[in-house]
C-alpha positions in Angstrom: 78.3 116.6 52.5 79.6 115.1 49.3 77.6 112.2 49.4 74.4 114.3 50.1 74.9 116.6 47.2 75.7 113.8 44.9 72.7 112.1 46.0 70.4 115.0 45.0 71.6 114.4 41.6 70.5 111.2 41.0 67.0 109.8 40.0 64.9 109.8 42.6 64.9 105.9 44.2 68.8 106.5 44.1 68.4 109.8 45.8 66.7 108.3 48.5 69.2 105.6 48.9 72.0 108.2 48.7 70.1 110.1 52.0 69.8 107.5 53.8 73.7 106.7 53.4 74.7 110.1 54.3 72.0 109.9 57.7 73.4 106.6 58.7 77.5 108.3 58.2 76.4 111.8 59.7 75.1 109.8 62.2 78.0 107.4 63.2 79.9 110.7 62.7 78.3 112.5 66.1 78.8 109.5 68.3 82.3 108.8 67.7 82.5 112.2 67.6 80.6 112.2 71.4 81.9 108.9 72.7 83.9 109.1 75.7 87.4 107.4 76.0 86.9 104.3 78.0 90.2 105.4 79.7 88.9 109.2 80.7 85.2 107.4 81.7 87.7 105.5 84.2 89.1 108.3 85.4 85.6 110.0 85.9 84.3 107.2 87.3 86.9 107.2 89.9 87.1 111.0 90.3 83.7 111.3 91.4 84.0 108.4 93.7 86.8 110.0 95.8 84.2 113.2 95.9 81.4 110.5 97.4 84.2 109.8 99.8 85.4 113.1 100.7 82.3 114.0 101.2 81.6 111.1 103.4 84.6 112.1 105.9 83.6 116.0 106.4 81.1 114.9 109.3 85.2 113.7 111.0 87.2 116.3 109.7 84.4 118.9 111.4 84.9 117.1 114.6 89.0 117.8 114.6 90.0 114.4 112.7 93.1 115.2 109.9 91.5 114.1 107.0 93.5 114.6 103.8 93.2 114.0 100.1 94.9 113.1 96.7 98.1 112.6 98.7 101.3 112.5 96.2 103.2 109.6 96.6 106.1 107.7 94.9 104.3 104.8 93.7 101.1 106.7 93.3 98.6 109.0 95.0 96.5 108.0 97.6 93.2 108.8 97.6 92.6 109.8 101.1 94.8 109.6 104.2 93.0 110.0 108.0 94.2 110.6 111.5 93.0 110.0 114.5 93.6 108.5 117.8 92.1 105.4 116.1 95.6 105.4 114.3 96.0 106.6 110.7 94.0 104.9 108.1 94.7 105.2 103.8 92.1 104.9 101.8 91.4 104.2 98.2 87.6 104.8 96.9 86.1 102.5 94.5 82.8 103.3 92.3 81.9 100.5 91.0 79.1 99.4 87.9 78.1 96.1 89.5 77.0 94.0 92.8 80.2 94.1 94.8 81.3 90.5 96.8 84.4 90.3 98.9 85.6 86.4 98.9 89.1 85.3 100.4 89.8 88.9 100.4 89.4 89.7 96.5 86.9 91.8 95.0 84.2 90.9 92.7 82.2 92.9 90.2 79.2 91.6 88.7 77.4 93.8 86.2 73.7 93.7 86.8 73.0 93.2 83.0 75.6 90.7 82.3 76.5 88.4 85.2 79.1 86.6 82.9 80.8 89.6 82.6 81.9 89.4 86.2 85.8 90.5 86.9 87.9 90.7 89.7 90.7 94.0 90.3 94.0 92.0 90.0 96.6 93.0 92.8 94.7 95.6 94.5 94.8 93.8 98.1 98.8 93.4 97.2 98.7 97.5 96.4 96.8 98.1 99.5 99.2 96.5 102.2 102.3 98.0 100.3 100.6 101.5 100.2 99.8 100.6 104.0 103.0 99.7 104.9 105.3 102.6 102.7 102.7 105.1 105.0 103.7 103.4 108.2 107.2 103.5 107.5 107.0 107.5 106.4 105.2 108.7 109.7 107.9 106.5 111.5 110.2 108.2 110.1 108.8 112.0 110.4 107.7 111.3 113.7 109.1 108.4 115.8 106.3 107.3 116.4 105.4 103.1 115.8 101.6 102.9 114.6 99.6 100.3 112.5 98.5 102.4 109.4 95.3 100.5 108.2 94.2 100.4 104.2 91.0 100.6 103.2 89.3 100.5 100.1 85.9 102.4 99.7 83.5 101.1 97.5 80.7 103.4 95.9 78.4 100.3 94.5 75.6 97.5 95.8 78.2 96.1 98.4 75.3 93.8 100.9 78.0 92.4 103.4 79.1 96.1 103.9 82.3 95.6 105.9 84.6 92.9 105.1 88.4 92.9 106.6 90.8 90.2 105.0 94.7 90.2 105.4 94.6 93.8 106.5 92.8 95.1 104.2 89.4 96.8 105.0 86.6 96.6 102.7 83.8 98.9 102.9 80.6 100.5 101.7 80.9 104.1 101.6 78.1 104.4 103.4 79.2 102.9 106.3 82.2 104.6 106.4 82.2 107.5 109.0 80.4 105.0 111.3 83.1 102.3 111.2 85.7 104.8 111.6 84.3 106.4 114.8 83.8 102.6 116.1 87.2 101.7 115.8 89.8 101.2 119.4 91.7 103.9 120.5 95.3 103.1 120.1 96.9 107.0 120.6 96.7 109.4 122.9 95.5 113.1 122.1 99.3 114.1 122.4 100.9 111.9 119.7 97.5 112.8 117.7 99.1 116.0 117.4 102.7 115.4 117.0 101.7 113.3 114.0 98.9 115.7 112.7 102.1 118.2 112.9 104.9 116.0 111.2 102.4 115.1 108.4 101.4 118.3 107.4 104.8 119.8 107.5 106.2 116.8 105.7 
Protein backbone atom coordinates (compact mmCIF):
# COMPACT_ATOMS: atom_id res chain seq x y z
CA UNK A 1 0.00 0.00 0.00
CA UNK A 2 2.84 2.25 0.77
CA UNK A 3 4.60 1.69 -2.35
CA UNK A 4 1.39 2.33 -4.34
CA UNK A 5 0.61 5.61 -2.78
CA UNK A 6 4.07 6.78 -3.10
CA UNK A 7 4.09 5.77 -6.58
CA UNK A 8 1.06 8.02 -7.42
CA UNK A 9 3.20 10.76 -6.40
CA UNK A 10 5.81 10.58 -8.77
CA UNK A 11 5.98 11.77 -12.44
CA UNK A 12 4.30 9.75 -14.50
CA UNK A 13 7.15 7.10 -16.15
CA UNK A 14 8.11 6.65 -12.41
CA UNK A 15 4.53 6.13 -11.42
CA UNK A 16 4.21 3.45 -13.83
CA UNK A 17 7.31 1.77 -12.61
CA UNK A 18 6.13 2.20 -9.00
CA UNK A 19 2.72 0.03 -10.10
CA UNK A 20 4.20 -2.33 -11.54
CA UNK A 21 6.39 -2.98 -8.30
CA UNK A 22 3.63 -2.95 -6.04
CA UNK A 23 1.52 -5.66 -8.74
CA UNK A 24 4.53 -7.90 -8.91
CA UNK A 25 4.77 -7.68 -4.46
CA UNK A 26 0.84 -7.86 -4.11
CA UNK A 27 1.17 -10.52 -6.24
CA UNK A 28 3.95 -12.70 -4.68
CA UNK A 29 1.94 -11.63 -1.54
CA UNK A 30 -1.31 -13.97 -2.39
CA UNK A 31 0.65 -16.96 -3.35
CA UNK A 32 2.75 -17.27 -0.33
CA UNK A 33 -0.03 -16.20 1.17
CA UNK A 34 -2.13 -19.45 -0.66
CA UNK A 35 0.75 -21.84 -0.94
CA UNK A 36 0.27 -24.99 0.78
CA UNK A 37 2.93 -26.42 3.25
CA UNK A 38 4.64 -29.16 1.37
CA UNK A 39 4.42 -31.05 4.77
CA UNK A 40 0.29 -30.62 5.07
CA UNK A 41 0.05 -31.34 0.94
CA UNK A 42 1.72 -34.71 2.28
CA UNK A 43 -0.51 -35.29 4.68
CA UNK A 44 -3.50 -34.58 2.22
CA UNK A 45 -2.13 -36.46 -0.26
CA UNK A 46 -1.99 -39.43 2.00
CA UNK A 47 -5.35 -38.70 3.71
CA UNK A 48 -7.23 -38.99 0.71
CA UNK A 49 -5.45 -42.04 -0.32
CA UNK A 50 -6.58 -44.06 2.80
CA UNK A 51 -10.31 -42.66 1.73
CA UNK A 52 -9.60 -44.32 -2.04
CA UNK A 53 -8.77 -47.38 0.14
CA UNK A 54 -11.51 -47.39 2.50
CA UNK A 55 -13.61 -46.99 0.02
CA UNK A 56 -12.10 -49.79 -1.90
CA UNK A 57 -12.83 -52.42 1.10
CA UNK A 58 -16.69 -51.49 1.76
CA UNK A 59 -17.69 -54.08 -1.08
CA UNK A 60 -15.76 -56.81 2.05
CA UNK A 61 -16.76 -55.22 5.01
CA UNK A 62 -20.65 -55.47 3.44
CA UNK A 63 -20.05 -59.10 2.98
CA UNK A 64 -19.13 -59.68 7.06
CA UNK A 65 -15.12 -59.11 6.58
CA UNK A 66 -13.68 -56.86 9.91
CA UNK A 67 -12.32 -54.17 8.17
CA UNK A 68 -10.88 -51.34 10.35
CA UNK A 69 -9.10 -48.03 10.02
CA UNK A 70 -6.54 -45.47 11.31
CA UNK A 71 -5.58 -48.13 13.95
CA UNK A 72 -3.46 -46.38 16.99
CA UNK A 73 -0.41 -48.03 17.44
CA UNK A 74 2.87 -47.63 19.39
CA UNK A 75 5.18 -46.99 16.60
CA UNK A 76 2.44 -45.43 14.50
CA UNK A 77 -1.05 -45.84 13.13
CA UNK A 78 -1.85 -48.20 10.63
CA UNK A 79 -3.78 -47.28 8.02
CA UNK A 80 -6.10 -50.13 7.63
CA UNK A 81 -6.20 -53.51 9.44
CA UNK A 82 -8.59 -56.65 7.74
CA UNK A 83 -9.93 -59.89 8.90
CA UNK A 84 -10.85 -62.66 7.46
CA UNK A 85 -10.61 -66.36 7.15
CA UNK A 86 -7.83 -65.38 4.57
CA UNK A 87 -5.92 -64.37 7.89
CA UNK A 88 -5.51 -60.77 8.95
CA UNK A 89 -3.83 -58.43 6.54
CA UNK A 90 -2.40 -54.47 7.54
CA UNK A 91 -2.35 -52.24 5.16
CA UNK A 92 -0.74 -48.95 4.42
CA UNK A 93 -2.24 -46.79 1.24
CA UNK A 94 0.09 -44.93 -0.90
CA UNK A 95 -1.12 -42.04 -3.48
CA UNK A 96 1.44 -41.50 -5.36
CA UNK A 97 2.50 -38.42 -8.21
CA UNK A 98 4.34 -40.70 -10.59
CA UNK A 99 4.54 -44.25 -12.67
CA UNK A 100 4.96 -46.70 -9.82
CA UNK A 101 7.74 -49.84 -10.35
CA UNK A 102 8.38 -52.47 -7.75
CA UNK A 103 12.08 -53.87 -8.33
CA UNK A 104 13.78 -56.29 -5.67
CA UNK A 105 11.02 -55.32 -3.51
CA UNK A 106 11.57 -51.38 -3.34
CA UNK A 107 9.32 -48.87 -4.69
CA UNK A 108 9.97 -46.42 -7.39
CA UNK A 109 8.38 -43.14 -8.28
CA UNK A 110 8.87 -41.57 -11.45
CA UNK A 111 7.28 -38.15 -12.02
CA UNK A 112 5.75 -38.09 -15.45
CA UNK A 113 7.21 -34.58 -16.06
CA UNK A 114 10.59 -35.12 -14.78
CA UNK A 115 11.89 -38.71 -15.03
CA UNK A 116 15.21 -37.57 -13.26
CA UNK A 117 13.39 -36.79 -10.53
CA UNK A 118 12.69 -40.39 -9.75
CA UNK A 119 12.92 -41.49 -5.83
CA UNK A 120 12.54 -44.38 -3.95
CA UNK A 121 10.55 -44.46 -0.09
CA UNK A 122 13.62 -45.50 2.12
CA UNK A 123 12.69 -48.31 4.73
CA UNK A 124 9.20 -48.74 4.01
CA UNK A 125 9.50 -52.65 3.17
CA UNK A 126 11.69 -52.70 6.70
CA UNK A 127 8.40 -50.65 8.33
CA UNK A 128 6.06 -52.97 6.75
CA UNK A 129 7.32 -56.50 8.11
CA UNK A 130 7.92 -54.87 11.65
CA UNK A 131 4.29 -53.35 11.58
CA UNK A 132 3.41 -57.04 10.25
CA UNK A 133 5.09 -58.72 12.67
CA UNK A 134 4.22 -56.31 16.07
CA UNK A 135 0.33 -57.13 14.66
CA UNK A 136 0.97 -60.90 14.73
CA UNK A 137 2.49 -60.82 17.97
CA UNK A 138 -0.69 -58.60 19.51
CA UNK A 139 -3.50 -60.91 18.18
CA UNK A 140 -1.33 -63.82 19.64
CA UNK A 141 -1.40 -62.40 22.50
CA UNK A 142 -5.32 -61.30 22.85
CA UNK A 143 -6.25 -64.37 21.39
CA UNK A 144 -3.97 -67.46 21.36
CA UNK A 145 -4.29 -67.79 18.24
CA UNK A 146 -0.86 -68.36 15.74
CA UNK A 147 -1.60 -66.61 12.32
CA UNK A 148 0.60 -65.01 9.53
CA UNK A 149 -0.49 -61.26 9.57
CA UNK A 150 0.33 -60.17 5.92
CA UNK A 151 1.42 -56.23 5.09
CA UNK A 152 0.44 -54.58 2.29
CA UNK A 153 0.99 -51.43 0.89
CA UNK A 154 -1.75 -49.81 -1.41
CA UNK A 155 -0.75 -47.65 -4.02
CA UNK A 156 -3.28 -44.98 -5.56
CA UNK A 157 -0.88 -44.14 -8.82
CA UNK A 158 -0.03 -45.68 -12.61
CA UNK A 159 1.20 -49.05 -10.94
CA UNK A 160 1.22 -51.51 -14.63
CA UNK A 161 2.53 -54.81 -12.91
CA UNK A 162 -0.38 -54.33 -10.40
CA UNK A 163 0.48 -57.00 -7.85
CA UNK A 164 4.00 -57.50 -6.83
CA UNK A 165 4.85 -59.59 -3.49
CA UNK A 166 8.67 -59.37 -2.29
CA UNK A 167 9.93 -60.51 1.20
CA UNK A 168 6.39 -60.46 2.61
CA UNK A 169 5.44 -57.56 1.60
CA UNK A 170 2.42 -57.08 -0.85
CA UNK A 171 2.45 -54.49 -3.33
CA UNK A 172 -0.71 -53.48 -4.93
CA UNK A 173 -2.85 -51.26 -7.16
CA UNK A 174 -5.70 -50.11 -5.34
CA UNK A 175 -7.76 -51.20 -7.84
CA UNK A 176 -7.06 -54.52 -7.60
CA UNK A 177 -7.43 -54.69 -4.22
CA UNK A 178 -10.84 -56.23 -3.08
CA UNK A 179 -10.13 -58.77 -5.91
CA UNK A 180 -6.80 -60.02 -4.63
CA UNK A 181 -8.13 -60.14 -1.24
CA UNK A 182 -11.10 -62.38 -1.97
CA UNK A 183 -8.52 -64.65 -4.12
CA UNK A 184 -6.42 -65.32 -1.31
CA UNK A 185 -6.30 -69.34 0.66
CA UNK A 186 -8.28 -69.88 3.44
CA UNK A 187 -6.14 -70.44 6.37
CA UNK A 188 -8.98 -70.02 9.40
CA UNK A 189 -12.00 -71.46 10.15
CA UNK A 190 -15.28 -69.30 10.60
CA UNK A 191 -14.90 -70.06 14.44
CA UNK A 192 -11.42 -68.47 15.13
CA UNK A 193 -12.70 -65.71 12.54
CA UNK A 194 -14.80 -64.78 15.26
CA UNK A 195 -12.79 -65.29 18.38
CA UNK A 196 -10.28 -62.90 16.70
CA UNK A 197 -12.93 -60.39 15.28
CA UNK A 198 -13.99 -60.42 19.16
CA UNK A 199 -10.39 -60.03 20.89
CA UNK A 200 -9.64 -57.26 18.42
CA UNK A 201 -12.37 -55.12 18.83
CA UNK A 202 -12.41 -55.40 22.62
CA UNK A 203 -8.67 -54.98 22.72
Amino acid sequence: MAVALFGAALPAPWAWFAGCIFGVAFSMWLWVRDAVPRHIEQWQDGAEGERMTEKALRPLEREGWLVEHDLAGLYGNVDHRVVSEAGVFVLDSKRWFGEVTVEGGTPTITPRDNPDAAWSPTGLARRMRGLGFRQKDAIERLTGVRTWVQSVVVIWAPFEQQVVESDRVVYIHGDCLSGWLRARRRLLDPSTVDRIRQKVRAG
